[in-house]
C-alpha positions as CSV (number, residue, x, y, z in Angstrom):
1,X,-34.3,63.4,-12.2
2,X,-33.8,60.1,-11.1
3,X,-33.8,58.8,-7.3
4,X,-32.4,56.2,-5.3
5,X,-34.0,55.3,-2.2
6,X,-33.3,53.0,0.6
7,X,-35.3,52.1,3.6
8,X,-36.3,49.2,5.8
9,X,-40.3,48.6,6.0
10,X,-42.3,47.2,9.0
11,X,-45.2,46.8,10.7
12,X,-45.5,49.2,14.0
13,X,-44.6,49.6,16.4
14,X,-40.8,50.7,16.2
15,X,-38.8,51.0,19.7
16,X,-38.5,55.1,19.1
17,X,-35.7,55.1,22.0
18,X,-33.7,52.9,20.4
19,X,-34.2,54.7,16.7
20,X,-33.2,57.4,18.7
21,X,-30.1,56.3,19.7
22,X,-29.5,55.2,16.3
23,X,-30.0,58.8,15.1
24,X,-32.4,56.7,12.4
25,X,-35.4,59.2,10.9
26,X,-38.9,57.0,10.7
27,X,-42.0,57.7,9.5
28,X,-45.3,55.8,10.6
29,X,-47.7,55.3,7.9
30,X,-51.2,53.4,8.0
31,X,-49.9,50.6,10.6
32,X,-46.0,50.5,9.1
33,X,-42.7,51.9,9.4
34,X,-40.9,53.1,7.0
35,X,-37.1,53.9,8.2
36,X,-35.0,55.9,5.5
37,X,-31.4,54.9,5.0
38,X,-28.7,57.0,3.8
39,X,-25.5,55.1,3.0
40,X,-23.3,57.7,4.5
41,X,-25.1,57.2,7.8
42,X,-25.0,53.3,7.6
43,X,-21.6,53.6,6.6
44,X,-20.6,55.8,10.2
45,X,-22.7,52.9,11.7
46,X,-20.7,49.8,10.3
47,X,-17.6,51.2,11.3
48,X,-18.7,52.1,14.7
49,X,-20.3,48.7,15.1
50,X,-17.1,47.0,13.7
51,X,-19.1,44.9,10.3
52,X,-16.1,46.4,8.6
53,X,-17.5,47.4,5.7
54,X,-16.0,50.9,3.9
55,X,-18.7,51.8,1.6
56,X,-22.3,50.6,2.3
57,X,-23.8,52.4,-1.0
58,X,-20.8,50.1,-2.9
59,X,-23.2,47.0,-1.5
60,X,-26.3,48.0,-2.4
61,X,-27.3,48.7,1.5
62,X,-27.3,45.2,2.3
63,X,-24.9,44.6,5.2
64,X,-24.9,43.3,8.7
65,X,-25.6,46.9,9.6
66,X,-29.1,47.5,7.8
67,X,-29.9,43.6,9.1
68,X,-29.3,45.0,12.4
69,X,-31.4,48.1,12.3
70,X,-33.9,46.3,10.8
């Protein structure tokens, strides 16, 4: 079974109160972060943060929106 995955990958530390408010999942890993994006979630987050996009996953994830999480 195939799998599509999307994330944004950085070195930590990650501000965990704003990930938080984002409702974002993270994992820490051998100094990085790996934060997993789903598109419906970056989708609610577009619209609420007005980038106007309707479907992220259409985009490939690439959007103001995963720019700005990241």
């Amino acid at each position: 079974m195939g799998h599509s995955i999307s994330a944004i990958i950085g070195r930590a530390p990650i501000n965990k109160e704003k990930a938080a408010q984002y409702d974002l999942p993270f994992f820490v890993e051998n100094g990085f972060v790996i934060v997993a994006l789903d598109p419906s979630h970056a989708d609610y987050w577009d619209e609420k943060l007005g980038y106007g996009y309707e479907n992220v996953s259409d985009i490939l994830m690439d959007t103001k929106c995963t720019h700005f999480f990241g």
